[in-house]
C-alpha positions in Angstrom: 4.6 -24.1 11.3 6.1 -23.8 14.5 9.6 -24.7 15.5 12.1 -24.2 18.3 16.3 -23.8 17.7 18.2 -24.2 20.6 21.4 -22.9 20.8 21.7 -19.0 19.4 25.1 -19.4 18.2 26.1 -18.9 14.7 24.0 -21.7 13.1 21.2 -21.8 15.5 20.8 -17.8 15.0 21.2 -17.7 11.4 18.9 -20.7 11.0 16.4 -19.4 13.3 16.3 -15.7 11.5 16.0 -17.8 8.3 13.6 -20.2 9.1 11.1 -17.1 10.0 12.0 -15.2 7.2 9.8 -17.9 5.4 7.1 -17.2 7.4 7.7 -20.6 10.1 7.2 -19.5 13.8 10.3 -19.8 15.4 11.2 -19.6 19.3 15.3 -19.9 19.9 16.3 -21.2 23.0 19.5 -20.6 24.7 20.6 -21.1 29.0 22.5 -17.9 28.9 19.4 -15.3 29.9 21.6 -12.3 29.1 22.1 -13.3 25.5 18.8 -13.5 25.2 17.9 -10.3 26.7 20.3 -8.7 24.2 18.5 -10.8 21.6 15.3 -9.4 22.2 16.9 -5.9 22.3 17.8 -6.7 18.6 21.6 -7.1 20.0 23.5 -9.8 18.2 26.3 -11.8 19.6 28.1 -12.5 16.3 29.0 -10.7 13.2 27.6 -11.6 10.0 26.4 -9.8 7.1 22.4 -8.9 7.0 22.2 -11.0 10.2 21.3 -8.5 12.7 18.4 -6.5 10.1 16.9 -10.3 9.5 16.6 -11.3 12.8 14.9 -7.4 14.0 13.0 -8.1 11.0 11.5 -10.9 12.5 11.0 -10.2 15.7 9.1 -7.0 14.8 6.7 -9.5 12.7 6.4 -11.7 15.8 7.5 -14.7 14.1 11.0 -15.2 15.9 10.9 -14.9 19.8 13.7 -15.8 22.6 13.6 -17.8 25.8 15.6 -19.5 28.1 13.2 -22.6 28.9 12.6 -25.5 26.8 10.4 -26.8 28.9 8.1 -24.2 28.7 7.3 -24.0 24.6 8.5 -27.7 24.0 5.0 -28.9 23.5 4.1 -26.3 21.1 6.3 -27.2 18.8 6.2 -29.9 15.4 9.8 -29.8 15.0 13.2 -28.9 17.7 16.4 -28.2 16.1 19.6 -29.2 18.4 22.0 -26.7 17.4 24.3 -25.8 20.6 28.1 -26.5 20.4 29.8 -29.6 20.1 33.6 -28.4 21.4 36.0 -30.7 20.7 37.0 -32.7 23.7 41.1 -33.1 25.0 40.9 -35.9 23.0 40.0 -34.6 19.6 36.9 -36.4 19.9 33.4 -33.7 19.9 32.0 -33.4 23.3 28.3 -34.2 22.8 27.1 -33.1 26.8 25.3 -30.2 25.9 23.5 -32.5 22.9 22.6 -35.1 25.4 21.8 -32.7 28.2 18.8 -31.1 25.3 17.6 -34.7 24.9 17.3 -35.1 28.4 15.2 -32.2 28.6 12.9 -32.9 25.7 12.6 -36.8 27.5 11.4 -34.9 30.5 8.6 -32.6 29.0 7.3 -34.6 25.5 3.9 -35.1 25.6 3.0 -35.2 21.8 4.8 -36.5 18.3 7.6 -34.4 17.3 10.3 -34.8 15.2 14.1 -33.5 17.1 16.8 -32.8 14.6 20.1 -32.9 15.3 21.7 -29.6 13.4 25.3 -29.3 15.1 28.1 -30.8 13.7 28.5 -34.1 15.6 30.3 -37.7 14.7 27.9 -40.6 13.5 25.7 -42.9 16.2 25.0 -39.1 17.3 21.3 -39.2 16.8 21.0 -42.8 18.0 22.5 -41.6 21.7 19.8 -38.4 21.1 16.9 -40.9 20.6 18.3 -43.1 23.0 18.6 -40.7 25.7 14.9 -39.4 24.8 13.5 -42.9 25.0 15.2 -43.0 28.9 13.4 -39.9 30.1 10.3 -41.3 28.6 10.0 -44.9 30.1 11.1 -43.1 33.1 7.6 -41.2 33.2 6.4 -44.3 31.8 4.9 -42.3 28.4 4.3 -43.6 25.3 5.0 -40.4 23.4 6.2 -41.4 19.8 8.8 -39.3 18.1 12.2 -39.4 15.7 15.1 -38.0 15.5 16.7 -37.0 12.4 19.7 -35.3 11.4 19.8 -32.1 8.8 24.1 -31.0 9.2 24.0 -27.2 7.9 26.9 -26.0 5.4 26.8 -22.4 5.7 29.7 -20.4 5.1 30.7 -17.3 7.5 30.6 -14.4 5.6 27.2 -15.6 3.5 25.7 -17.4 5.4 21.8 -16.1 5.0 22.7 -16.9 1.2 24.3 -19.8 1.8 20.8 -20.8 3.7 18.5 -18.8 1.6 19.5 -20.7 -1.8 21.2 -24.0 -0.8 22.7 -25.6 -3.8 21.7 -28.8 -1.1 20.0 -29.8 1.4 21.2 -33.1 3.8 18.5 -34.8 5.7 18.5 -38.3 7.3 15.4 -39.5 8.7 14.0 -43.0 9.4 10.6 -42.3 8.8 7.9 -41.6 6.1 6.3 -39.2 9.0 10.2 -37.3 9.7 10.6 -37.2 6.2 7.0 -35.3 5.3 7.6 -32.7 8.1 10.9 -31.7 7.3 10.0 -31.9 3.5 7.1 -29.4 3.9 9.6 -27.2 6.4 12.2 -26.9 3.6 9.7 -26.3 0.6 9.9 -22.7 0.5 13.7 -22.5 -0.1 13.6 -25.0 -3.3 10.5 -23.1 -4.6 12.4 -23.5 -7.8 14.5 -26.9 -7.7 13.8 -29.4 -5.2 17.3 -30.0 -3.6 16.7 -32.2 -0.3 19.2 -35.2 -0.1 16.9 -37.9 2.0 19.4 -40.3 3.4 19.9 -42.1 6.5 20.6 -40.6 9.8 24.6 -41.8 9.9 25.5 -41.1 6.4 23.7 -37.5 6.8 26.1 -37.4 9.4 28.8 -38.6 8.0 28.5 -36.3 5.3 29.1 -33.1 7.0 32.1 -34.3 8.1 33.5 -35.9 4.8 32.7 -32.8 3.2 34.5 -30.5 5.5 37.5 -33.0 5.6 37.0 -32.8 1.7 38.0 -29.2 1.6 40.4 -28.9 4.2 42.3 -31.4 2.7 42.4 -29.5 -1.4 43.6 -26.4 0.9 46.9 -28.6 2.6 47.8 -30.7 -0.7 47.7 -26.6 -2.6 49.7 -25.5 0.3 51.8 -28.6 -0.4 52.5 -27.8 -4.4 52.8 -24.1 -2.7 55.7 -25.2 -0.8 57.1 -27.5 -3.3 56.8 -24.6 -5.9 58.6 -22.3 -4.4 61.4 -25.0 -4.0 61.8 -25.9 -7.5 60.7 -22.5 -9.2 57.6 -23.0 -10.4 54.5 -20.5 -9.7 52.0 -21.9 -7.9 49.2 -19.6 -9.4 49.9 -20.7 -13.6 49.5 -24.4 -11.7 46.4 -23.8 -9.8 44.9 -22.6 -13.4 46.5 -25.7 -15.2 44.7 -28.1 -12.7 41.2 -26.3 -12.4 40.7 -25.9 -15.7 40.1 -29.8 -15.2 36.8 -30.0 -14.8 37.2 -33.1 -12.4 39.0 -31.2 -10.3 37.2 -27.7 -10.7 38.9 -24.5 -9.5 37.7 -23.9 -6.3 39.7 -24.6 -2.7 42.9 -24.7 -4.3 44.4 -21.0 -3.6 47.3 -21.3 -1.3 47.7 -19.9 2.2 48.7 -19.5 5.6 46.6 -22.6 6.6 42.9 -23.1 7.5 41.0 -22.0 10.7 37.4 -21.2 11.9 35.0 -23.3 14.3 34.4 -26.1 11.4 37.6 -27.4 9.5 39.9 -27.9 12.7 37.6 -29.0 14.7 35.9 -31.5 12.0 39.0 -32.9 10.8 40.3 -34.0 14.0 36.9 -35.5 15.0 36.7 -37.0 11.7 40.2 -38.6 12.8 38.9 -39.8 16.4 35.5 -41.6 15.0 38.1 -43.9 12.9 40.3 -44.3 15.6 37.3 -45.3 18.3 36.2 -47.8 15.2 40.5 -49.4 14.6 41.1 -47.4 11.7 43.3 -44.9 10.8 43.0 -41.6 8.7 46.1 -41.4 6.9 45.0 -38.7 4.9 43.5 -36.5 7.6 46.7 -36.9 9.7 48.6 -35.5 7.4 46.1 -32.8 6.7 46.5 -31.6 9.9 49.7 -31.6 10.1 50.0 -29.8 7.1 48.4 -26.8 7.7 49.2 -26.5 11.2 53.3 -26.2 9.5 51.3 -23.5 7.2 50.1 -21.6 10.0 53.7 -20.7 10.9 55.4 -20.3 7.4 55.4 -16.3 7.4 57.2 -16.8 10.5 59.9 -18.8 8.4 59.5 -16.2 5.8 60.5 -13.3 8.1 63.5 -14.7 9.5 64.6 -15.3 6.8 64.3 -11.9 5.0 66.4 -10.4 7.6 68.7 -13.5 7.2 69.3 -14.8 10.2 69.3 -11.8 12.2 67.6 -11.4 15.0 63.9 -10.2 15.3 64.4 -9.1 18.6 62.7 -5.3 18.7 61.4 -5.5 15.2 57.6 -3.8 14.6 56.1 -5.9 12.5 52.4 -5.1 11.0 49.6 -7.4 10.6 47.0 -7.0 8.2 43.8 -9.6 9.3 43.4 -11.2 12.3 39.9 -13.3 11.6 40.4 -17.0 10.4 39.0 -15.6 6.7 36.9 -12.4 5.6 33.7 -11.2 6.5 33.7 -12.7 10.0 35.0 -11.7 13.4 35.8 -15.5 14.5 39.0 -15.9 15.3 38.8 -19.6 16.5 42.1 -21.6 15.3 43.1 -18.3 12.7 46.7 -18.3 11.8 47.0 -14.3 13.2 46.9 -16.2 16.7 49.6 -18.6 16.1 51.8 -15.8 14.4 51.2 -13.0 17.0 52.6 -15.9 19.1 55.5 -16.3 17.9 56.3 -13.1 16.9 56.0 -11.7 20.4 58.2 -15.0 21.5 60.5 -13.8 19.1 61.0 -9.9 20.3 59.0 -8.5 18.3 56.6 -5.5 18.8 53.4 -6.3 17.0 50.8 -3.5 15.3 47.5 -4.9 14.3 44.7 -4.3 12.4 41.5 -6.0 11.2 37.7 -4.3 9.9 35.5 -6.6 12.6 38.2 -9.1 15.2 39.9 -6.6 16.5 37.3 -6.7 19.6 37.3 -10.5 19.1 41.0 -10.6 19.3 41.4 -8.5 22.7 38.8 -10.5 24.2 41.4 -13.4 23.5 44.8 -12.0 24.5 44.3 -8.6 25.6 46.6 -5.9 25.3 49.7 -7.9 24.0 49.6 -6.2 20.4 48.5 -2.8 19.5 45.7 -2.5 17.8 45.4 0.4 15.3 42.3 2.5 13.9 43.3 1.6 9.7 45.3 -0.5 7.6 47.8 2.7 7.4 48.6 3.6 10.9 49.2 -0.2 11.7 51.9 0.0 9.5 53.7 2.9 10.8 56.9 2.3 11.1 57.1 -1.2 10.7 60.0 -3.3 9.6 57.2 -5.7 7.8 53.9 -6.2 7.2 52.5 -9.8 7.0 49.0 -10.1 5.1 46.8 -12.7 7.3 43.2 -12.3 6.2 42.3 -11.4 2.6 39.7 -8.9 3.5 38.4 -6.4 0.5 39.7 -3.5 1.7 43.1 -5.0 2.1 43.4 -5.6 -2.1 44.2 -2.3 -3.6 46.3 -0.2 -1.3 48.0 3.1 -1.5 51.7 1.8 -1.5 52.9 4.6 -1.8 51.4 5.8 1.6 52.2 2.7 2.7 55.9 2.5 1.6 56.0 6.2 3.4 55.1 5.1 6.6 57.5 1.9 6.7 60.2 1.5 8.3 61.5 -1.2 5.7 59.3 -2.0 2.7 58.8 -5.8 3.4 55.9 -7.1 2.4 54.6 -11.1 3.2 51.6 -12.0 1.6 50.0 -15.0 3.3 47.2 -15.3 0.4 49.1 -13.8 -2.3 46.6 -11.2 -3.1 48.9 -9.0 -4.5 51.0 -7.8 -7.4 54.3 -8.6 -7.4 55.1 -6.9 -10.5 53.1 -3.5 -8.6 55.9 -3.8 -5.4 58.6 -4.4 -7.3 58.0 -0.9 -9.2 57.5 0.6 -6.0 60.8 -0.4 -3.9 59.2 -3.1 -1.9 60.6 -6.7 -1.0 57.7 -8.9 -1.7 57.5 -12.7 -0.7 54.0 -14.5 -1.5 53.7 -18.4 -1.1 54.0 -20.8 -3.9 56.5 -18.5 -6.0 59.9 -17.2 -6.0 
């Protein structure tokens, strides 16, 4: 079967390495001709685990190859994914110019059946501009060509991703036709070998649902930051609550650990399109709104948890040491992560910020340069530092050496944005610990 992904950005890479992995012939397609050299080289953009020995994999078998022209391999293809980005727009709203600009393209060139699927995350009627935009370029030519459009949102999560695609616990497709629907059915056989999980549904609700689902879980992760808060407050401990409640099997356990607030490229940028698409139709996300507002009052909490630990005084000239600087673990994206807002405000505040992540630190000099230091492990960041703010809940970050640790402090303040720790552990060893959701 042969296919074509354009866009080699996180889901049109990983799809594309995944795609051939079950034997499909795959051509990704991206403008930028020096990502695809490196692609070729075997170099890979983006960090995720098992990514970069899939797609060399691959290549070496000669079932996943790169170019910079649609136009060229269009016609040898059964099946084009659209996966390039959707950035959200001034508005909130997802800019959809690169979508259209792929439609365009494929208007221009078509000369046999094929079935374009819209893979990026983008708002419902989508797919209808996509098929509209097509149809233009074809009466233009004055061809007949038939073809659909269908939409198949992916759900993969950075940091398992290739597992996440590998064994979907669910596949959403929207088609409008037996002939979309047979195609895209035979495509995804070989990853529900054992249980048949395709979703066929319409073209808007498939869209739809990626959105409601990502709005889904950002909003459990802003009403546990909420209790969090509210914990603290009256004295309660938000981790015995999050137990209580998940042990309700309505509610289920997962999404509900309290934090510093949500980033990446999908819940931020979801949510407030999510929040437009109602708006555009007179209706208003009460929910969402608040959602967002939430967590972007979580992203600054350790900030409020700082000052006040050195009650009221100034932070003017403090170092203070961050642990994590990637929106979650086992990623170097950095899009909307709470370690920008906080390295923000701390250096607004005075401060003199040590940093230190496994895989963003690259990421995060790319984004700010030079403004914090970054240090070679999660000991010499925290040389003498007056705190050390946990950000990102990496592995390697779970079972330090406090005493090494408490050695190379300057004060022993700890701030645990995702309260991975052991209070009971600090306390024995001298340290002033603060987590979120407890006292």
């Amino acid at each position: 079967m042969n296919i074509a992904i354009v866009g080699t950005g996180y889901v049109g890479l990983v799809s594309g390495a995944c795609f051939a992995d079950t034997g499909a012939n795959v051509t990704c397609v991206d403008v930028d001709a020096a990502k695809i050299e490196r692609l070729k080289k075997g170099e890979i953009p983006i960090y995720e685990p098992g990514l970069d020995e899939l797609v060399l994999k691959n290549v070496n078998a000669g079932r996943l190859k790169f170019t910079t022209s649609l136009a060229d391999i269009l016609n040898d293809q059964e099946i084009v994914f659209s996966a390039v980005g959707t950035p959200p727009d001034e508005d909130g709203s997802a800019d959809l110019k690169y979508v259209l600009q792929v439609a365009e393209t494929i208007g221009q060139n078509l000369d046999k059946y094929m079935v374009v699927v819209t893979k990026s995350t983008v708002p419902v009627g989508t797919a209808q501009k996509v098929h509209d935009t097509i149809q233009r370029e074809l009466d233009k030519r004055g061809s007949k060509v038939e073809f659909d459009v269908a939409s198949n949102p992916e759900f993969l999560k950075e940091g398992n991703a290739i597992k996440d695609f590998m064994s979907p616990d669910r596949v959403v497709v929207g088609v409008e036709s037996e002939r979309a629907k047979k195609l895209l059915s035979r495509l995804y056989k070989p990853f529900m070998m054992n249980n048949f999980r395709v979703i066929f549904m319409d073209v808007p609700s498939a869209e739809m649902t990626k959105y409601a689902a990502n709005s889904m879980l950002a909003t459990r992760i802003s009403f546990m930051n909420d209790i969090a808060n509210l914990c603290e407050l009256v004295g309660a401990d938000v981790n015995m609550v999050r137990q209580g409640i998940g042990s309700d099997t309505r509610i289920g356990r997962k999404f509900l650990f309290p934090g510093c607030g949500y980033g990446g490229s999908c819940f931020p940028k979801d949510v407030k399109a999510l929040i437009k698409t109602a708006d555009q139709n007179g209706y208003s996300m009460e929910v969402l709104k608040a959602v967002e507002e939430v967590n972007e009052r979580q992203k600054s909490l350790l900030f409020r948890k700082l000052q006040a630990a050195f009650e009221g005084e100034s932070l003017q000239g403090k170092t203070v040491a961050l642990w994590g600087l990637s929106f979650k673990p086992e990623t170097d994206d950095m899009r909307e992560s709470t370690a920008l807002v906080m390295i923000d405000l701390l250096l607004k505040a005075g401060c003199r910020v040590r940093a230190y992540d496994p895989v963003a630190m690259d990421e995060c000099r790319r984004r700010i340069g030079d403004q914090v230091e970054y240090c070679r492990d999660m000991y010499d960041c925290v040389l003498d530092a007056d705190a050390l703010l946990l950000l990102t809940e990496w592995k390697e970050f779970r079972l330090p050496s406090w005493e090494v640790v408490g050695k190379a402090m300057k004060h022993r303040l700890v701030i645990d944005g995702r309260n991975i720790f052991d209070h009971v552990e600090l306390a024995e060893a001298g340290f002033d610990y603060h987590c979120i959701g407890k006292k």
